[in-house]
C-alpha positions in Angstrom: 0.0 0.0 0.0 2.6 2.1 0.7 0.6 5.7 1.7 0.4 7.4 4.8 -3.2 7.9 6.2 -3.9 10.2 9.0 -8.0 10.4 10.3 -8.8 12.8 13.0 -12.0 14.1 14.3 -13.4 17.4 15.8 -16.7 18.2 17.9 -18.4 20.6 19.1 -21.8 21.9 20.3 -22.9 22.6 16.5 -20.6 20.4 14.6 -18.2 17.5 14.0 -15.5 17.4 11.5 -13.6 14.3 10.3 -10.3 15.1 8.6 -8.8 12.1 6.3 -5.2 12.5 4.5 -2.8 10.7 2.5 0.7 10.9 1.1 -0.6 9.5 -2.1 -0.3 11.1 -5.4 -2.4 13.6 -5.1 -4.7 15.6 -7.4 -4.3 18.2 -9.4 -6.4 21.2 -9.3 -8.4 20.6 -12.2 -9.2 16.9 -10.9 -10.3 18.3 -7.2 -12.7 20.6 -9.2 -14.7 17.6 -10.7 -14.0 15.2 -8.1 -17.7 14.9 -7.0 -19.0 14.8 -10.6 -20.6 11.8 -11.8 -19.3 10.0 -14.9 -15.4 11.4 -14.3 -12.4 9.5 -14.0 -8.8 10.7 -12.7 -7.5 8.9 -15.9 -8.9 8.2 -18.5 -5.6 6.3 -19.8 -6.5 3.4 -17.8 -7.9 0.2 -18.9 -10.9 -0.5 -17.0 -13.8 -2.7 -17.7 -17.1 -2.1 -15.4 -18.2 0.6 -12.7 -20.4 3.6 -13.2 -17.4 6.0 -12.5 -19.5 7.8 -10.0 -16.6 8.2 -7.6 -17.4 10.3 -4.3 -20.9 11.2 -5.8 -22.6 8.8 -3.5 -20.6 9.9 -0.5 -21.1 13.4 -0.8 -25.1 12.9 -1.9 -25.3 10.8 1.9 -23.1 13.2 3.9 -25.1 16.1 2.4 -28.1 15.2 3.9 -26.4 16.7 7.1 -23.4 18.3 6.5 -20.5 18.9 3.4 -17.7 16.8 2.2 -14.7 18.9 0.5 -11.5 17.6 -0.9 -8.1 19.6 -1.4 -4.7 18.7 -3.1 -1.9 20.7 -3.9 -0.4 18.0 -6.2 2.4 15.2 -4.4 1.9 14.7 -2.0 -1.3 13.5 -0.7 -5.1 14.4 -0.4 -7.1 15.6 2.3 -11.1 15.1 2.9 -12.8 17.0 5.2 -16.0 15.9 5.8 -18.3 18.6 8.5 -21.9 17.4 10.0 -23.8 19.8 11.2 -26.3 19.6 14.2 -29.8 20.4 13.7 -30.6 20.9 17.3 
């Protein structure tokens, strides 16, 4: 496997965060931009066979129902997710 992961978490009165990151590849800027849109790949180079290349749209549609998901990458090294639930109460 070979990355790094690092999850943390955050609460309080009106909100938890949970923080995910890697020391993966990484994204570029254009791929963060469409990383929640359905049909996309990271590369299209690839020969794959199967899937519905929807990606993180299904875990952004759940975690939406009470919170946000975001994703950031400044290129190598890594990713991070950051993924906020917000309390209704």
């Amino acid at each position: 496997m070979g990355n790094a992961h690092h999850i943390s978490a955050d609460a309080t009165e009106r909100r938890a965060v949970i923080q995910v990151a890697d020391t993966g590849v990484g994204m570029t800027p254009e791929l963060v931009a469409r990383l929640f849109q359905p049909f996309s790949q990271a590369d299209s180079t690839l020969d794959r066979t199967g899937g519905s290349d929807s990606g993180w749209l299904w875990p952004k549609g759940l975690v939406e129902l009470h919170g946000d998901i975001t994703a950031r990458s400044a290129g190598w090294p890594g990713a991070e997710f950051f993924v906020v639930f917000r309390s209704h109460g």
